[in-house]
DOVOKOL-623953 format. One record per residue (C-alpha): x, y, z negated; residue number from 1. Coordinates in nm, 4 decimals, m for minus. Each point is the difference from the previous one (the first is absolute). Layout:
        x        y        z  nr
        X        Y        Z NUM
...
REM end
This chain:
        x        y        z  nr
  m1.8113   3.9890   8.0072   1
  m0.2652  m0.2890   0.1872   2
   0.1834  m0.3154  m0.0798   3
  m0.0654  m0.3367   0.1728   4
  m0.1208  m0.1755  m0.3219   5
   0.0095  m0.3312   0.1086   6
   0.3586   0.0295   0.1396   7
   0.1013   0.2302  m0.3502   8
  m0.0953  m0.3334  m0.2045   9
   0.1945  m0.2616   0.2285  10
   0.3177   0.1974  m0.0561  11
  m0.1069   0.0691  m0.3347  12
   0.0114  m0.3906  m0.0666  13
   0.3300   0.0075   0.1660  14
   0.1685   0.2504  m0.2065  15
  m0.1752  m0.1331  m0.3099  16
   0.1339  m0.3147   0.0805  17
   0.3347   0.0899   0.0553  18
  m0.0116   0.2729  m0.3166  19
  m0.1459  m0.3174  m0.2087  20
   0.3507  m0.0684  m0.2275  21
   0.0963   0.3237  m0.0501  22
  m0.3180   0.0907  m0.1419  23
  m0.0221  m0.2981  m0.2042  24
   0.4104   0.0898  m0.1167  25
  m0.1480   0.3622  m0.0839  26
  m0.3035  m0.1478  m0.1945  27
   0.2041  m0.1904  m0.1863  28
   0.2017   0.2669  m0.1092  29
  m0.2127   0.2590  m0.0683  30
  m0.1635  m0.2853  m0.2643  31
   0.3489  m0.0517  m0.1583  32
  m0.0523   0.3321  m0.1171  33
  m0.0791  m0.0556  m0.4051  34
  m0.2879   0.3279   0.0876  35
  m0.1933  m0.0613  m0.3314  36
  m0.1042   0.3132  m0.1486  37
   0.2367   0.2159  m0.1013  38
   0.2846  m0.1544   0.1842  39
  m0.1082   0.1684   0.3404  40
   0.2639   0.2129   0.1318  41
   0.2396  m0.2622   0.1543  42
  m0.2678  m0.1198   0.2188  43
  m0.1337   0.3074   0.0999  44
   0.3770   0.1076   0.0649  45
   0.0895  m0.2665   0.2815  46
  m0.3868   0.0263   0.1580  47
   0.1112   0.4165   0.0818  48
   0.3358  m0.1398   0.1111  49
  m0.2355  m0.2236   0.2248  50
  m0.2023   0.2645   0.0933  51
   0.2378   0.1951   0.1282  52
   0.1937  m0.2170   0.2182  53
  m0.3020  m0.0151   0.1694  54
  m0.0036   0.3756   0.0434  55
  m0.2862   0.1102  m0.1680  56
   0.0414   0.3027  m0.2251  57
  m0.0307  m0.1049  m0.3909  58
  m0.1639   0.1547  m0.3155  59
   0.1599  m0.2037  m0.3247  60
  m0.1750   0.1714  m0.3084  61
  m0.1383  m0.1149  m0.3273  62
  m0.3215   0.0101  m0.1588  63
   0.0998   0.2428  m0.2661  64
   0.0684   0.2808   0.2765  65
  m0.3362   0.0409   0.1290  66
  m0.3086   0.0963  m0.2066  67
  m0.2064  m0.2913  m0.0690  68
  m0.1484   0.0001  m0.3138  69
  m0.3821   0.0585  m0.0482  70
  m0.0709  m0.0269   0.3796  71
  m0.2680  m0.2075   0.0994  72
   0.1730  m0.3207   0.0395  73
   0.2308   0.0474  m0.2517  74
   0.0952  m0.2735  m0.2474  75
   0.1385   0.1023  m0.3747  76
   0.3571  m0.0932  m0.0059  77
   0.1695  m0.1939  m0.3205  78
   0.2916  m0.1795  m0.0577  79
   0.1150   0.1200   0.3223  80
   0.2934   0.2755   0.1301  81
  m0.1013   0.1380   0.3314  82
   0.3320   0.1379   0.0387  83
   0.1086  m0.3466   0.1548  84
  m0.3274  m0.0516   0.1829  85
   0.1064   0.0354   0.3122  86
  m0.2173   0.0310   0.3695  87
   0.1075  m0.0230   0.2793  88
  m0.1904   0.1675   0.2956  89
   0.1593  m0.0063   0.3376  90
  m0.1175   0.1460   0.3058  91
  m0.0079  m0.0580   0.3841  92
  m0.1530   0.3642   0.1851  93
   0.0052   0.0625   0.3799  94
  m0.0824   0.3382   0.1469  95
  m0.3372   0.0667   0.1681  96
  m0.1498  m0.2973  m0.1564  97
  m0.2401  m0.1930   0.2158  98
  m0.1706  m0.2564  m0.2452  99
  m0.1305   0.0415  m0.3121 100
   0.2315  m0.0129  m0.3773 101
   0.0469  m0.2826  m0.1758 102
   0.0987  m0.1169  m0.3834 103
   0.1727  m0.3531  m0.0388 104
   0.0393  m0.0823  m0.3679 105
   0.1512  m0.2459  m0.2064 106
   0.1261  m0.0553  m0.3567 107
   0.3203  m0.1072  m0.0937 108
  m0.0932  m0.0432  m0.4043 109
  m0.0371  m0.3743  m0.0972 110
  m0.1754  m0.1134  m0.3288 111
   0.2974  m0.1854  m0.2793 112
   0.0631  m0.3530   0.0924 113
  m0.0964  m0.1121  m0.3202 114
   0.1439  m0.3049  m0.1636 115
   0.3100  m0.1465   0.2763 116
  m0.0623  m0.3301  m0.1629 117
  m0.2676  m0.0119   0.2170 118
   0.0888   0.1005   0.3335 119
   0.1991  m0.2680   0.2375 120
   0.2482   0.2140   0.1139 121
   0.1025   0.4066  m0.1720 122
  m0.2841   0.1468   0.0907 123
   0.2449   0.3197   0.1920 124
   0.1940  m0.3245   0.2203 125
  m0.2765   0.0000   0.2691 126
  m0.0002  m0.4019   0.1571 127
  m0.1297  m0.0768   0.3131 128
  m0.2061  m0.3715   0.0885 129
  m0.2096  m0.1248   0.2234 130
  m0.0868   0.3673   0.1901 131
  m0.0870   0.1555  m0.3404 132
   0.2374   0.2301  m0.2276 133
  m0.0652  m0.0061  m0.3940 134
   0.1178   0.2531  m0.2906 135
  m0.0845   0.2978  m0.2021 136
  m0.1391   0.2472   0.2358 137
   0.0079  m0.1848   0.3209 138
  m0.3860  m0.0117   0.0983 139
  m0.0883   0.3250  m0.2383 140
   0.1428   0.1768   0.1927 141
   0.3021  m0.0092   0.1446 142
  m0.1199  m0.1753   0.2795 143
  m0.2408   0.2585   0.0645 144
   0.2885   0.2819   0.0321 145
   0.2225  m0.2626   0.2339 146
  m0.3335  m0.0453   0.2287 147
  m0.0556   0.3849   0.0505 148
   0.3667   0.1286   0.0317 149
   0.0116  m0.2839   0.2455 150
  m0.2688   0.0521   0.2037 151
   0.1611   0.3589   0.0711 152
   0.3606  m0.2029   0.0459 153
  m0.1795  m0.1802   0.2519 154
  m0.1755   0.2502   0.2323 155
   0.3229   0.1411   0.0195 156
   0.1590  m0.2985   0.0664 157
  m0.2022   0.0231   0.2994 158
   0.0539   0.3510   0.0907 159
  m0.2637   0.1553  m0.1674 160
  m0.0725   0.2670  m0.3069 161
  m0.3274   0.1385  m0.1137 162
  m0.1590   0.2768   0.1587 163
  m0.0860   0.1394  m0.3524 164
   0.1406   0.0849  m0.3576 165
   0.0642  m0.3252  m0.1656 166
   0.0464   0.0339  m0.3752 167
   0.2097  m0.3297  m0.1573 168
  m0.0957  m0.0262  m0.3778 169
   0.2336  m0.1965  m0.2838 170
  m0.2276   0.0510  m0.3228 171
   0.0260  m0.1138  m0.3042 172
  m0.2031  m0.0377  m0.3046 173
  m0.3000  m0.1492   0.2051 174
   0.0337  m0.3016  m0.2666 175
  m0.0876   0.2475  m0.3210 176
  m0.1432   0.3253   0.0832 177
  m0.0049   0.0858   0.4096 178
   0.1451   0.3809  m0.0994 179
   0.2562  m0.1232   0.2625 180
  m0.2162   0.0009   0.2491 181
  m0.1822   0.3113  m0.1309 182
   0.3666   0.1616   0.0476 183
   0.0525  m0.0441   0.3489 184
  m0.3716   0.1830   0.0194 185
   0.0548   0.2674  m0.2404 186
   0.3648   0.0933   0.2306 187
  m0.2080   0.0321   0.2101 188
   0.0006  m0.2939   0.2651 189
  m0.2582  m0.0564   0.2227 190
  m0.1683  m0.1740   0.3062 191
  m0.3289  m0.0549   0.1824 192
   0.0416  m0.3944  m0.1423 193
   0.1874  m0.2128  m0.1934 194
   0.0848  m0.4068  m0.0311 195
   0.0903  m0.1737  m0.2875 196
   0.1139  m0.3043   0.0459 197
  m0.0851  m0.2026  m0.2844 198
   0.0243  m0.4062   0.0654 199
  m0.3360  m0.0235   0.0059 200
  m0.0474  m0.3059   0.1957 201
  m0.0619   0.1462   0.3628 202
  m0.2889   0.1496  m0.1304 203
  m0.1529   0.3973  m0.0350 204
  m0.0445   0.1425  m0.3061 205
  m0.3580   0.1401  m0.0792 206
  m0.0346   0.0541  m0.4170 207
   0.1941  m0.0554  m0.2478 208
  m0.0045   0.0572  m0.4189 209
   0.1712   0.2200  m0.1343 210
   0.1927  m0.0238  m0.3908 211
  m0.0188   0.1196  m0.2592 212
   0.3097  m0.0481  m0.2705 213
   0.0578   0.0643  m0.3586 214
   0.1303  m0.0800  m0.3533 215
  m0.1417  m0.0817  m0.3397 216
   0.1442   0.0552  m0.2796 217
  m0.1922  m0.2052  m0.2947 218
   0.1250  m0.0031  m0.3926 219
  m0.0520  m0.2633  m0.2278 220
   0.0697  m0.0086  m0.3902 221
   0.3485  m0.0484  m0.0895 222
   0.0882  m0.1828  m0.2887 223
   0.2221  m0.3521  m0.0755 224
  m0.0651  m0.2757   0.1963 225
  m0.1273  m0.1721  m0.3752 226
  m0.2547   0.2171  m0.0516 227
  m0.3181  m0.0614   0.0990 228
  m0.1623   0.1759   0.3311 229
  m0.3236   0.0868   0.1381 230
  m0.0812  m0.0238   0.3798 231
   0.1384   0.2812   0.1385 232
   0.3003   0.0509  m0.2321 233
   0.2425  m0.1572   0.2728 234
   0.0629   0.2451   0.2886 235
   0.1276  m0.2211   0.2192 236
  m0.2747  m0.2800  m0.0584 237
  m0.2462   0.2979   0.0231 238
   0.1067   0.0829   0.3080 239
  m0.1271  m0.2939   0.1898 240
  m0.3554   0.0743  m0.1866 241
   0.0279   0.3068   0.2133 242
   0.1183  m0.1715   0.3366 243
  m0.3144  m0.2612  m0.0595 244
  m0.2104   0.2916  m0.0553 245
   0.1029   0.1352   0.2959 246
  m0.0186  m0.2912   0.2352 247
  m0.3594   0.0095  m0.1145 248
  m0.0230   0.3694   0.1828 249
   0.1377  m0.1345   0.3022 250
  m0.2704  m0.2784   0.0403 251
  m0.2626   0.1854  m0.0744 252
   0.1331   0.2696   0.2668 253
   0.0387  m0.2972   0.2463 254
  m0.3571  m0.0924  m0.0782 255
  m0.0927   0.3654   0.0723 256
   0.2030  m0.0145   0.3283 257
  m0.2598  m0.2939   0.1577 258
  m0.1922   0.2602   0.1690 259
   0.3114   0.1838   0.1445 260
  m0.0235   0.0998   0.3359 261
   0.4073  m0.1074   0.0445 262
   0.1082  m0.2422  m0.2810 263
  m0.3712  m0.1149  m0.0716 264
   0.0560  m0.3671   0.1828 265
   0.3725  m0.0421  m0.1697 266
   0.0017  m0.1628  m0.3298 267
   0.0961   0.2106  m0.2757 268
   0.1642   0.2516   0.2263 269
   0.0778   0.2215  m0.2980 270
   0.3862  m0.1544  m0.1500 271
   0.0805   0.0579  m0.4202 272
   0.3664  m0.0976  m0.1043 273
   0.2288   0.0314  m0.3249 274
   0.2770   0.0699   0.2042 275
   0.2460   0.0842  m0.3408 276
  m0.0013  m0.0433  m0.3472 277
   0.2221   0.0788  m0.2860 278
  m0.0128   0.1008  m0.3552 279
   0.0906  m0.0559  m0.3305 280
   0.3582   0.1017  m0.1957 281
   0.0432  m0.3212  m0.2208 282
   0.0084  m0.3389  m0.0321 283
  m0.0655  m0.0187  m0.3569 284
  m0.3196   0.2737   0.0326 285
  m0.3179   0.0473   0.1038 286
   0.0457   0.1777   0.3135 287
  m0.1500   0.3289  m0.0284 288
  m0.0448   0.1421   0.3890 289
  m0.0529  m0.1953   0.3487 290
   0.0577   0.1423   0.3146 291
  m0.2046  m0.1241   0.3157 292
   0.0161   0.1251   0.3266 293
  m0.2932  m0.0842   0.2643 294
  m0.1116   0.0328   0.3260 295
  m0.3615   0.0007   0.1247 296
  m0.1389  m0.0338   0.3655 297
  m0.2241   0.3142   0.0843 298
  m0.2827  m0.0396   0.2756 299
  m0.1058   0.2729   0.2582 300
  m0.2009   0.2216  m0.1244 301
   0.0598  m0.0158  m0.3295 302
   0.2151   0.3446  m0.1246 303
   0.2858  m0.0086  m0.1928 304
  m0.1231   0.1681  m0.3143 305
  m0.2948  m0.2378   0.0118 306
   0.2631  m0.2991  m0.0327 307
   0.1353   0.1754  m0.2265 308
  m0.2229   0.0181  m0.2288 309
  m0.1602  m0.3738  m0.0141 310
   0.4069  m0.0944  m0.0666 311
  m0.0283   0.2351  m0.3190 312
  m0.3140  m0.0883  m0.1315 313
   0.0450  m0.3667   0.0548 314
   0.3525   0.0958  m0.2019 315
  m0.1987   0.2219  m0.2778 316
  m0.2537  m0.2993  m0.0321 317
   0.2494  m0.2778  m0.0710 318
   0.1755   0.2474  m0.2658 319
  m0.3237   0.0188  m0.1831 320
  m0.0200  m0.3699   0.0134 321
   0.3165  m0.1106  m0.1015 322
  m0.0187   0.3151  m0.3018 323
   0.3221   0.1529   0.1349 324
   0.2026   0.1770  m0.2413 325
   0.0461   0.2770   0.2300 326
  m0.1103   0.0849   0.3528 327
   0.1296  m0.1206   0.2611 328
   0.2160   0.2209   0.2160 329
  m0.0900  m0.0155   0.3953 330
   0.2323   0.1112   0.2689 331
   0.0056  m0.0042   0.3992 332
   0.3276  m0.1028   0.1261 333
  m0.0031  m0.0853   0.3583 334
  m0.2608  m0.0226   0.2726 335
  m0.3083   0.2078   0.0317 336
  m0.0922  m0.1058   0.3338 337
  m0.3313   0.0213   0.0935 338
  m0.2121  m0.3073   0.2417 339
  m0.0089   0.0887   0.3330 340
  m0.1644  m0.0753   0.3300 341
   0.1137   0.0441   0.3152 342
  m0.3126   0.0917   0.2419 343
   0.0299  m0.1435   0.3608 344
  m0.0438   0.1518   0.2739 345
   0.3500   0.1906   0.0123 346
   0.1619   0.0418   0.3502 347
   0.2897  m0.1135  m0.1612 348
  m0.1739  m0.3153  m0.1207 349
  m0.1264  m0.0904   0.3424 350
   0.3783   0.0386   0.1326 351
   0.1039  m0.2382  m0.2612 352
  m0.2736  m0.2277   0.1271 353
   0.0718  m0.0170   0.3368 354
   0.3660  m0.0529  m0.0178 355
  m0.0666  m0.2423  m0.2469 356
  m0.1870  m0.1990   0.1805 357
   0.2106   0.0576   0.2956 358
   0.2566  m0.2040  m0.2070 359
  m0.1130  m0.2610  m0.1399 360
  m0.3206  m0.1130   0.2269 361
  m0.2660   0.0741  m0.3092 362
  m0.2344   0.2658  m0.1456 363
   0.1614   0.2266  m0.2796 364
  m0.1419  m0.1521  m0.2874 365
  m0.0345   0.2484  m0.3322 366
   0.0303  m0.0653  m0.3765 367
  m0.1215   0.1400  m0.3686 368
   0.3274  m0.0357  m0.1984 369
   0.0047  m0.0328  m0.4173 370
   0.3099   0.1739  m0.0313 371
   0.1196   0.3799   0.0693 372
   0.2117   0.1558   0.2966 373
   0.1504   0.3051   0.0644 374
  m0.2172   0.0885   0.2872 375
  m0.2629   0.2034  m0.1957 376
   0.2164   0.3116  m0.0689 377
   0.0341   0.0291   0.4229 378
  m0.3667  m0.1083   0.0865 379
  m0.2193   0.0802  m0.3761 380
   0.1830   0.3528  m0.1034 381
   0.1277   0.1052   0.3690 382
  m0.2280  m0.0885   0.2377 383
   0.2761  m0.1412   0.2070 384
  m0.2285  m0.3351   0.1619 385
   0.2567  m0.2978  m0.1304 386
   0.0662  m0.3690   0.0964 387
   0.0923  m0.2558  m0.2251 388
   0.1232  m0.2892   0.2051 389
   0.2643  m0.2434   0.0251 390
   0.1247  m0.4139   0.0301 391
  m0.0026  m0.2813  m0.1983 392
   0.1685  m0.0847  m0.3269 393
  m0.0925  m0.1069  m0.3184 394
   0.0889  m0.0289  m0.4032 395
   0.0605   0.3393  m0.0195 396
   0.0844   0.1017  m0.3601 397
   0.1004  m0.3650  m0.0644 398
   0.3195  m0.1836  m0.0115 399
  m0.1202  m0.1657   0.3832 400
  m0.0386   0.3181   0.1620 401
   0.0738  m0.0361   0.3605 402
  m0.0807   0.1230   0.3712 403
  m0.0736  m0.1508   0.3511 404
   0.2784   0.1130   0.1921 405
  m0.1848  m0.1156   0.3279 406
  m0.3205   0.2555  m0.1250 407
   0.2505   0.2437  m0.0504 408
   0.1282  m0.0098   0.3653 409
  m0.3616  m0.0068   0.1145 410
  m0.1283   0.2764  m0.2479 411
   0.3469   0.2493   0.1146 412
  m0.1640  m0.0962   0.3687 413
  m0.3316   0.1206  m0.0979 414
   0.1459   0.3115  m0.1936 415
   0.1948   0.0992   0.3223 416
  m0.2993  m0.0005   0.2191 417
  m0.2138   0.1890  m0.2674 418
   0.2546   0.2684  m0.0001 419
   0.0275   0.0071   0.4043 420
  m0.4246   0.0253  m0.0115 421
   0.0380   0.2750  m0.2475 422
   0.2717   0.1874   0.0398 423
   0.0944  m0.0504   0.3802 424
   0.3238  m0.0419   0.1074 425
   0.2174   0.1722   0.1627 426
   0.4085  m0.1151   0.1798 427
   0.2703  m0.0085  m0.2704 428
   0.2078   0.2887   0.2230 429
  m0.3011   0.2376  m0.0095 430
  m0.0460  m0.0179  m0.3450 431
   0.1451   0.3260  m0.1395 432
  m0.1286   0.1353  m0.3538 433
REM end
């Protein structure tokens, strides 16, 4: 339906306006949900509730009932039960469509809070100061899902529904693997675009790396704590000979990635951490295995396989260094992703652009991020052209992790005209599925 865009965005700051605390009462409690992995379900539970209210019709399924495993995408699951992984896809349909299908996704998984003797407040007891709201999951990205349910509360608000299959995505496992994502694909869900909208600052995603995860297991030489020991005997002290060792990959890969056509003019682009450690059985003994578990940035362009294999022969080098008494024993135990770029030129793109900069009065600005979305199993595996764009936050994945709720208002704005470009709209009382 031709909309007057001009008048669509006064009314839109109206209804935004006037929508403002209720959106910021349903942010904060969609981040008092405790959503760390494996704890999902409760979440995902009131967000269908939600969902439905609204009237859109609601697929609630975990990951364990759709065939995931060894399609491209596809992450290798451990110390995880899929059973309780749950996603959450509802979906708004009119008959004879007039605009063109969209995808809005968001996950609902939030990494552990880590130690609470750090965090000012329990990190699932979102507080609100000065315009910005801080706590586990608040920026990444719970704010994300409250900005695009919103921006759909808010056409309607003003008497308006898309003209166009509108699919509302709850994923999780976007912090460890993305198979939730790969999921809602594998069902079979669909569209002709799909936003993401990660807090990324009011800015459009254009590459990002991808991850790779995994676990060492190193053995040492047990025997009392009296006896004497060669390097290499303790696991556990071993183990960081294999972290160094492997820090020394990563900046020679970052020195590699100079000449990148993407990452080439960020320094050291390419992340290594020793994310866990543990080992040993006794006080009183030399401990005789270490366990460390890894992650390791991975640049477009670069394959899996080829990452791969530098992480196992850096791994096979130290253990002929260090003399190890046995092998060490390599596994992959989360993310697989690989780098990604997202080409311009998109029709969906320039729609993003214009209603951005409809919004705020500036050119849509575009960034190369370090870390790893879900957005390549829509754009990399199913050709589906995908945006990755949202407000301003910050300390995500730290015990300051907050959002703007004043970006949030303007990024739900910017999201509701994006869908009215894409989709069209069409009167609330014609809109019969």
């Amino acid at each position: 339906m031709p909309m007057d865009k001009p008048g669509l965005a006064q009314q839109l700051d109206g209804v935004l306006s006037d929508l403002h605390d209720a959106q910021t009462d349903w942010l904060a409690h969609l981040a008092s949900f405790d959503s760390v992995r494996g704890n999902i379900r409760p979440c995902q539970t009131w967000l269908a509730a939600e969902f439905a209210a609204r009237g859109w019709s609601v697929d609630s399924f975990t990951i364990d009932e759709v065939d995931v495993e060894g399609k491209p995408g596809f992450s290798p699951v451990v110390d995880a039960n899929y059973a309780d992984a749950v996603i959450v896809v509802a979906t708004h349909d009119v008959t004879d469509p007039g605009g063109r299908s969209l995808i809005l996704q968001g996950h609902i998984d939030v990494v552990p809070p880590g130690a609470p003797e750090l965090w000012p407040h329990p990190p699932f007891k979102p507080q609100i100061k000065d315009g910005w709201m801080s706590g586990r999951g608040t920026n990444d990205m719970k704010v994300g899902v409250a900005e695009m349910v919103f921006a759909l509360d808010a056409l309607k608000a003003i008497g308006y529904v898309p003209d166009a299959r509108v699919h509302i995505e709850t994923v999780c496992e976007e912090e460890c693997t993305g198979n939730g994502a790969l999921a809602t694909l594998e069902r079979g869900y669909r569209a002709e675009a799909a936003l993401i909208p990660e807090s990324l600052n009011g800015k459009l995603l254009r590459a990002e790396l991808g991850s790779v995860w995994f676990r060492v297991r190193v053995f040492g030489r047990p025997g009392h704590v009296l006896s004497s020991a060669a390097p290499g005997a303790n696991a556990i002290l071993a183990g960081y000979q294999y972290a160094q060792d492997l820090m020394e990959l990563t900046a020679q890969i970052n020195t590699e990635a100079r000449d990148h056509p993407w990452f080439g003019s960020i320094d050291n682009p390419v992340k290594f951490s020793l994310g866990k450690i543990r080992g040993g059985d006794w006080l009183g003994s030399v401990p005789s295995w270490c366990d460390i578990e890894c992650r390791i940035s991975v640049l477009p362009g670069t394959s899996l396989p080829d990452m791969r294999g530098r992480v196992s022969a850096c791994i096979t080098e130290t253990a002929k260094r260090l003399d190890a008494s046995a092998d060490p024993v390599v596994d992959w135990i989360g993310f697989q992703a690989d780098g990604h770029v997202f080409e311009p030129g998109t029709d969906a793109e320039a729609t993003l652009r214009l209603v951005h900069e409809q919004v705020t009065g500036k050119p849509l600005e575009t960034l190369c991020q370090t870390a790893t979305s879900d957005t390549r199993q829509y754009d990399l595996y199913f050709d589906i052209p995908t945006l990755c764009y949202g407000g301003h936050g910050e300390g995500s994945h730290s015990p300051f992790e907050r959002t703007d709720l004043a970006s949030m208002r303007e990024t739900t704005k910017v999201i509701a005209l994006f869908i009215a470009e894409w989709c069209g709209l069409r009167p609330v009382e014609s809109a019969t599925a």
